[in-house]
C-alpha positions as CSV (number, residue, x, y, z in Angstrom):
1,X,0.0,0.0,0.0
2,X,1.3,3.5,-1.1
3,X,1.9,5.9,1.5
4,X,-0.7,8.1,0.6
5,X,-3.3,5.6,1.5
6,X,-1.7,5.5,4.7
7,X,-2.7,9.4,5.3
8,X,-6.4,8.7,5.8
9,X,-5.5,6.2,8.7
10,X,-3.0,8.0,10.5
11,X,-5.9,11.0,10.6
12,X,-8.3,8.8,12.0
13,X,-5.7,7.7,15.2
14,X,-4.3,11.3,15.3
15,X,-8.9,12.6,15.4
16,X,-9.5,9.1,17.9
17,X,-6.6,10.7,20.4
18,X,-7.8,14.5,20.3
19,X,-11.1,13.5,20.6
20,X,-10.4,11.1,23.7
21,X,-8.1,14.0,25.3
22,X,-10.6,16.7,24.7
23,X,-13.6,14.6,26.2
24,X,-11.8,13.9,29.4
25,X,-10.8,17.7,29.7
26,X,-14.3,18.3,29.1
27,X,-15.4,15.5,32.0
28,X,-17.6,14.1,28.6
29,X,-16.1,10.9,28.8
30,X,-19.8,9.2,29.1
31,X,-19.9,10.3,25.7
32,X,-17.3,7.7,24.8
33,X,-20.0,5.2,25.6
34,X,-21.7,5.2,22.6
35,X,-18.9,6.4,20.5
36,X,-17.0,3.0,20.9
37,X,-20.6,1.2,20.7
38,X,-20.6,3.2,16.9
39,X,-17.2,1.8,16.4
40,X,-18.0,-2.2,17.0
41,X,-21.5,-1.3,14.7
42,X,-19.2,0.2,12.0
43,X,-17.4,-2.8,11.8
44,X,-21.1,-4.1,9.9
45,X,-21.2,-1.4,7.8
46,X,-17.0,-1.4,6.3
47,X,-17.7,-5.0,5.4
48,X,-21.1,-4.4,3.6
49,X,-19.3,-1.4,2.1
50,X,-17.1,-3.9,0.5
51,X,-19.8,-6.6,-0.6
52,X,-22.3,-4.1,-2.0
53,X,-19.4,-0.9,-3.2
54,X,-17.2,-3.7,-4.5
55,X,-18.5,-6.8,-5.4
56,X,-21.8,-5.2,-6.3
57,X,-23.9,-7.9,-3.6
58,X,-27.3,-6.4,-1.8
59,X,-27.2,-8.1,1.6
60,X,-30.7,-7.5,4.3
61,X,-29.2,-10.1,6.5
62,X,-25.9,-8.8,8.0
63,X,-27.9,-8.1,10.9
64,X,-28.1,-11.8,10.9
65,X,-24.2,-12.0,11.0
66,X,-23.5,-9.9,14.0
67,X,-25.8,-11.4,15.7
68,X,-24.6,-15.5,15.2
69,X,-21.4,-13.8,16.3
70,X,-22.9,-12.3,19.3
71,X,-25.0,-14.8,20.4
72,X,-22.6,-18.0,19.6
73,X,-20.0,-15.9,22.3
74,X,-22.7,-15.0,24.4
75,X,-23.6,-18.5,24.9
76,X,-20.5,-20.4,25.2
77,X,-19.3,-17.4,27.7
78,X,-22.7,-18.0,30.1
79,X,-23.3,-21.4,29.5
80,X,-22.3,-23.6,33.4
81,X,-19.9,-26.7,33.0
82,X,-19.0,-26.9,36.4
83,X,-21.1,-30.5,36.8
84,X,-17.8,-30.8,34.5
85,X,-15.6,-29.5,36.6
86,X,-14.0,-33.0,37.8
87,X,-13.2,-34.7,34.4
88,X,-9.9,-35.1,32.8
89,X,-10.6,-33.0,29.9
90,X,-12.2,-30.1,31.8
91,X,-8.9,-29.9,33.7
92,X,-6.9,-29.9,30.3
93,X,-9.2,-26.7,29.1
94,X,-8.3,-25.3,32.5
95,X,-4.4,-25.7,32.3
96,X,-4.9,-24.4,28.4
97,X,-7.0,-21.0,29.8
98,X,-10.0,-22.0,27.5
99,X,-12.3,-22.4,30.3
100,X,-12.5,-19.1,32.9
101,X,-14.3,-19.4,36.6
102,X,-16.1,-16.5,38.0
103,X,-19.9,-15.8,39.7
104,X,-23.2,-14.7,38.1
105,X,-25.0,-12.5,39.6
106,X,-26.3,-14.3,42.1
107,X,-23.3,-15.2,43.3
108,X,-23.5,-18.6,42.1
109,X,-20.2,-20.1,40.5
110,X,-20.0,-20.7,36.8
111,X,-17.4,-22.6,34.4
112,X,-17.9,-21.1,31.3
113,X,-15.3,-21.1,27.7
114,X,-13.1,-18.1,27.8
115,X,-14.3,-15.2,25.4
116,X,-11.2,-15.8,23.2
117,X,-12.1,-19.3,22.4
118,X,-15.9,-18.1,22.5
119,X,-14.8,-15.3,20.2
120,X,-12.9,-17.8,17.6
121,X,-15.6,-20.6,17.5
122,X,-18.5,-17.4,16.5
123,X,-16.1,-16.9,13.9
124,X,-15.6,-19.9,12.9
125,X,-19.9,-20.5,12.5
126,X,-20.5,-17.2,11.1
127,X,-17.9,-18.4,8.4
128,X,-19.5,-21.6,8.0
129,X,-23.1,-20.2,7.8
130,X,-22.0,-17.8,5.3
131,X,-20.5,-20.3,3.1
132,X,-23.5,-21.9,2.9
133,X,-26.3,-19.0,2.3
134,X,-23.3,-17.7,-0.3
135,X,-23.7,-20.7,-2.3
136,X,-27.5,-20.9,-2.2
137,X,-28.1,-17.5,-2.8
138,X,-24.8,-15.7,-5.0
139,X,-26.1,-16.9,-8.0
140,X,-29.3,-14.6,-7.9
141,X,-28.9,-10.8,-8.8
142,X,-30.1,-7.2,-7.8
143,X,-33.5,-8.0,-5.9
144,X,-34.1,-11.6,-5.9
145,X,-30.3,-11.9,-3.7
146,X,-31.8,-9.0,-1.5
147,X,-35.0,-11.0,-1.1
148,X,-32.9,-14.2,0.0
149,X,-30.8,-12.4,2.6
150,X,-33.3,-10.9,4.3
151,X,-34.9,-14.3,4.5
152,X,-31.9,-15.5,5.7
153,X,-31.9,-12.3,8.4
154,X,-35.8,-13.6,8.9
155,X,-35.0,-16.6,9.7
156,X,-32.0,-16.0,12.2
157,X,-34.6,-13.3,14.1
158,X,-37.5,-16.7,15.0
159,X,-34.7,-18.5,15.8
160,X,-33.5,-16.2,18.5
161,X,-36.8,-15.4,19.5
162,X,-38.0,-18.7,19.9
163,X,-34.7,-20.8,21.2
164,X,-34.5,-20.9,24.9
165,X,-30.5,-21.6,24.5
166,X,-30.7,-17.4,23.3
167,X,-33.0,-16.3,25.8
168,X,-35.8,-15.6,23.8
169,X,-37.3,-12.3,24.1
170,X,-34.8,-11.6,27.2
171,X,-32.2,-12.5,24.6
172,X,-28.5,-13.5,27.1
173,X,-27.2,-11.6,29.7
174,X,-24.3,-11.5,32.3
175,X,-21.8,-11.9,30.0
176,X,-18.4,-11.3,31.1
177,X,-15.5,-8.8,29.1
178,X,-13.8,-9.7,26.7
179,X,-9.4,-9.6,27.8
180,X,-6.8,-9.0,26.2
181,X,-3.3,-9.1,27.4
182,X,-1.6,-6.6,29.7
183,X,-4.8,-6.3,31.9
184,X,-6.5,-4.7,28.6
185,X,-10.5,-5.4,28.0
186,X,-12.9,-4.1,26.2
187,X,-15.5,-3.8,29.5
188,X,-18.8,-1.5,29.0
189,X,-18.3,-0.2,32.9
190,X,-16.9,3.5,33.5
191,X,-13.7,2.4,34.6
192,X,-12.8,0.8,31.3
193,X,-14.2,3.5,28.9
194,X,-11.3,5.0,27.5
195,X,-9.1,1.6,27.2
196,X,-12.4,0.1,25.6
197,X,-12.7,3.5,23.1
198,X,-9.1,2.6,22.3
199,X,-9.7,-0.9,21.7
200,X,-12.9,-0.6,19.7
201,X,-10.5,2.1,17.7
202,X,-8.2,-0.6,17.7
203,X,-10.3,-3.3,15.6
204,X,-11.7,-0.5,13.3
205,X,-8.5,1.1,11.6
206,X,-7.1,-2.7,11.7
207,X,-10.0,-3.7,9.4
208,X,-9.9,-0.7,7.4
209,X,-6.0,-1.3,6.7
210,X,-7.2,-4.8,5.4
211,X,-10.3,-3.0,3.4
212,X,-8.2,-0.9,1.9
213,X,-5.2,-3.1,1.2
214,X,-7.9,-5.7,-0.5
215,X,-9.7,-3.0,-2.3
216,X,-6.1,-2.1,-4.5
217,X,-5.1,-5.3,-4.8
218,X,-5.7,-7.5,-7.6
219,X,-8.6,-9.1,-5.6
220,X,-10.4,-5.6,-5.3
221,X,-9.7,-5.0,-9.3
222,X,-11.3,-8.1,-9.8
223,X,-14.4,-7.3,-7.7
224,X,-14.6,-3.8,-9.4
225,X,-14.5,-5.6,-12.7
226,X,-17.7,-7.9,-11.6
227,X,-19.3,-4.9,-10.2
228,X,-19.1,-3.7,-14.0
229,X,-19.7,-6.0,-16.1
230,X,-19.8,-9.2,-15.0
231,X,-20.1,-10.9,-18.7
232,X,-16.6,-8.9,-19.4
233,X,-14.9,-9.9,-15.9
234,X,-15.8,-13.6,-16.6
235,X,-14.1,-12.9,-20.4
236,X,-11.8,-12.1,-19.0
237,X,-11.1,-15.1,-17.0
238,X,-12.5,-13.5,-13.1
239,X,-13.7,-16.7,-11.1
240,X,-16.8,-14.5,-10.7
241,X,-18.6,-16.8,-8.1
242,X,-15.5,-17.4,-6.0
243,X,-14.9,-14.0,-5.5
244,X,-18.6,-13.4,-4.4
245,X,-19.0,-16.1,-2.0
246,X,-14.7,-14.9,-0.9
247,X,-16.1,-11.1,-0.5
248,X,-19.4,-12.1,1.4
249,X,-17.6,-14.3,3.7
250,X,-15.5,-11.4,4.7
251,X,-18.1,-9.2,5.0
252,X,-20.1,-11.8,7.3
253,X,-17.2,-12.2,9.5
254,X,-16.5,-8.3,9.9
255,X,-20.6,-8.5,11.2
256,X,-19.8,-11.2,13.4
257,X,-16.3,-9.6,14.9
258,X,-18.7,-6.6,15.5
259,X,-21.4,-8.3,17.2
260,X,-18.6,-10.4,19.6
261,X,-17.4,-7.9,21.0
262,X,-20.5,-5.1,21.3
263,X,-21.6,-8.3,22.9
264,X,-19.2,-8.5,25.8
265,X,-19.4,-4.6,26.0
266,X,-22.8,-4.3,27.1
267,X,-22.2,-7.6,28.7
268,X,-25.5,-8.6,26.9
269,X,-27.6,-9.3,23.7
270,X,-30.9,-9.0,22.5
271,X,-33.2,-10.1,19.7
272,X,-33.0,-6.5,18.7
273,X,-29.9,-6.7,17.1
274,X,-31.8,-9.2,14.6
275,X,-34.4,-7.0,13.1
276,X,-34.9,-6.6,9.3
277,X,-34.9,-3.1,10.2
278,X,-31.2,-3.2,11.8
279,X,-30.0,-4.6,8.2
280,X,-32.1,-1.8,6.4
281,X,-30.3,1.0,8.8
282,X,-26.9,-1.0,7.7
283,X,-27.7,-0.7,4.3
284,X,-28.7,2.9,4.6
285,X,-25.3,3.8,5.8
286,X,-23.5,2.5,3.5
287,X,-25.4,4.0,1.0
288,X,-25.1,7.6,2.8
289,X,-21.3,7.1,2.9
290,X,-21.5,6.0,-0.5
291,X,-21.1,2.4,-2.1
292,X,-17.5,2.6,-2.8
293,X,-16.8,4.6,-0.4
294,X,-15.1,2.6,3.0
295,X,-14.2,6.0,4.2
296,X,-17.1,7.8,4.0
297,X,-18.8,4.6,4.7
298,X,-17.0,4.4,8.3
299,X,-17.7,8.0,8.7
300,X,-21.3,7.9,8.3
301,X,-21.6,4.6,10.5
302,X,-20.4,6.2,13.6
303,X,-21.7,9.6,13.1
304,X,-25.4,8.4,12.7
305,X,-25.3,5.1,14.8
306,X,-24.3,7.9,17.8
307,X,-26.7,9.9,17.1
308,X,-29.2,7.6,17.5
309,X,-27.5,5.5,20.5
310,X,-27.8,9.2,22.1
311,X,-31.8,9.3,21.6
312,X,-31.5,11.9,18.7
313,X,-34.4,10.0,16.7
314,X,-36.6,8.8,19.9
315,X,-39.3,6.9,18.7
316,X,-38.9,7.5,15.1
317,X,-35.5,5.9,14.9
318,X,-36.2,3.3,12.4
319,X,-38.1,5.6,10.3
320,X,-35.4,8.2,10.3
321,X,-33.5,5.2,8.9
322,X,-35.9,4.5,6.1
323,X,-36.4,7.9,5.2
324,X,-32.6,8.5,4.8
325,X,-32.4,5.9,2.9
326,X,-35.3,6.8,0.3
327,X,-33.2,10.5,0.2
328,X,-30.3,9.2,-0.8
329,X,-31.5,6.7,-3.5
330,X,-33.5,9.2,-5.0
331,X,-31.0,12.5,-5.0
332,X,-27.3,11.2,-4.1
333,X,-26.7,7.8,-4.8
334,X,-23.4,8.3,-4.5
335,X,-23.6,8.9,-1.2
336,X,-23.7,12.4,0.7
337,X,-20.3,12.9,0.0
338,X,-20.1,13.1,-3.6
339,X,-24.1,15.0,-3.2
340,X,-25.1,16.9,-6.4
341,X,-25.4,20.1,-7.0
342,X,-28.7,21.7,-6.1
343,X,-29.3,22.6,-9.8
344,X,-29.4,18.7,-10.2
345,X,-31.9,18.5,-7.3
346,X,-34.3,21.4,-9.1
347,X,-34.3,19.7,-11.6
348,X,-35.5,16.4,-10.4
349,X,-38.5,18.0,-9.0
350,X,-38.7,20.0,-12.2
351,X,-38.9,17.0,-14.1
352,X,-41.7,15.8,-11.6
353,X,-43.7,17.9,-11.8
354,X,-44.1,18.5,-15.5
355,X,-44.6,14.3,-15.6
């Protein structure tokens, strides 16, 4: 990667650090709250950015993805294996640090898998599951794909609501941080705010380096070519199928890394995070950022998922969503960034209202 790609990134630590400084000079650090919240959601919206900007895929069930990834952590990290506790292979996850010990909140103790091994096995389903939607449903185009997905999201949502392993409507709670080393963890109480913010920061610009180093590579050529013209990528010899699936794998596990660790932030999940309508606001940031746009994409997906973790919306949220949406399809769909002129928009209702 050129060094002027790198310029964008080291902005982004240089506006994470001022921001973090100025809030605590300010006493706002309760604002950092939802800001690192934003971050682990605009993990969802950088990998739809590359499956719908790039490889030209409409996805309505990445709400579905974050929240196998949350959910498969939240219930290996809860689950009680202490009638366990005595066999020989319970004491070989003990001596390996996969299994962790600690009380609920009843004061009850509970054996549960350590969030790292939690955190690798969501992965490792959310990777499965996408494999097998992607080769069900890659092979159908513009709304017929959107249609499967958010089946797919559908179907995820019953199964969460009706499973008693997820809680149901109470969804999973009491689950514990996620470590790291060095006494690090990403922890939603207010002594761990600002090593959390850093954290959360910490995930983001590490996915965006791989975004970015993926979108001008020959993979992301590739991808741009399909997006095209997918009769002249496969001319030209572009496996057009195994880059899909390769590009909506990614983007599923980007979800999932999100929903892991919001997860262990809030120290809970809920069958909220399943909604159609958390895939449509997905969706409409990525298309307020702009398609191809990961920047403006990851600028737009903490700005506006703040603004409604902060109540901005009240009520209306979701339909603040859908109307944003609408906006930008009709009259920058490009994205806000690149928004035209307002000679363009005058004459869209010009040409309205003479129809």
């Amino acid at each position: 990667m050129h060094l002027g790609k790198h310029i964008p990134v080291l902005l982004v630590i240089m506006l994470v650090i001022l921001l973090q400084v100025l809030l605590s000079a300010l006493d706002k650090t309760f604002y950092m709250t939802q800001i690192t919240m934003s971050a682990f959601y605009a993990l969802v919206v950088v990998g739809l950015c590359l499956l719908m900007g790039y490889a030209g895929q409409v996805s309505l069930g990445h709400a579905g993805f974050f929240a196998i990834g949350g959910y498969t952590s939240a219930v290996l990290t809860t689950c009680n294996l202490m009638a366990y506790g005595s066999s020989a292979w319970m004491g070989w996850l003990r001596s390996a640090g996969m299994v962790s010990q600690r009380q609920d909140l009843y004061g009850v103790p509970v054996l549960s898998f350590s969030p790292w091994l939690a955190g690798i096995a969501a992965l490792l389903v959310t990777a499965l599951i996408a494999l097998l939607i992607g080769l069900s449903v890659l092979r159908l185009k513009g709304h017929y794909l959107a249609m499967a997905t958010l089946g797919f999201g559908l179907i995820v949502y019953r199964v969460v609501l009706g499973a008693e392993v997820f809680g149901q409507a109470d969804g999973i709670s009491n689950v514990p941080p996620f470590r790291f080393p060095a006494g690090l963890e990403i922890n939603g109480r207010p002594a761990f705010r600002i090593e959390s913010y850093y954290l959360a920061w910490f995930f983001v610009v590490l996915v965006m380096i791989l975004s970015i180093n993926l979108v001008h590579s020959r993979v992301g050529r590739a991808l741009r070519s399909i997006h095209q013209n997918e009769e002249a990528a496969h001319s030209l010899g572009v496996n057009i199928f195994r880059y899909k699936l390769s590009t909506f794998i990614l983007s599923a596990l980007f979800a999932a890394l999100g929903g892991i660790f919001l997860t262990h932030y809030n120290g809970s999940i809920g069958p909220s995070e399943v909604t159609v309508m958390k895939s449509v606001r997905y969706l409409a940031i990525v298309a307020v950022g702009g398609m191809a746009n990961l920047w403006g994409a990851l600028l737009m997906g903490i700005l506006l998922n703040f603004l409604s973790l902060r109540g901005l919306f009240g009520s209306y949220d979701d339909a603040v969503f859908g109307a944003i949406l609408i906006a930008i399809m009709l009259f920058a769909p490009q994205g806000v960034l690149r928004m035209p002129s307002r000679q363009r928009m005058m004459s869209f209702f010009s040409r309205r209202s003479h129809a």
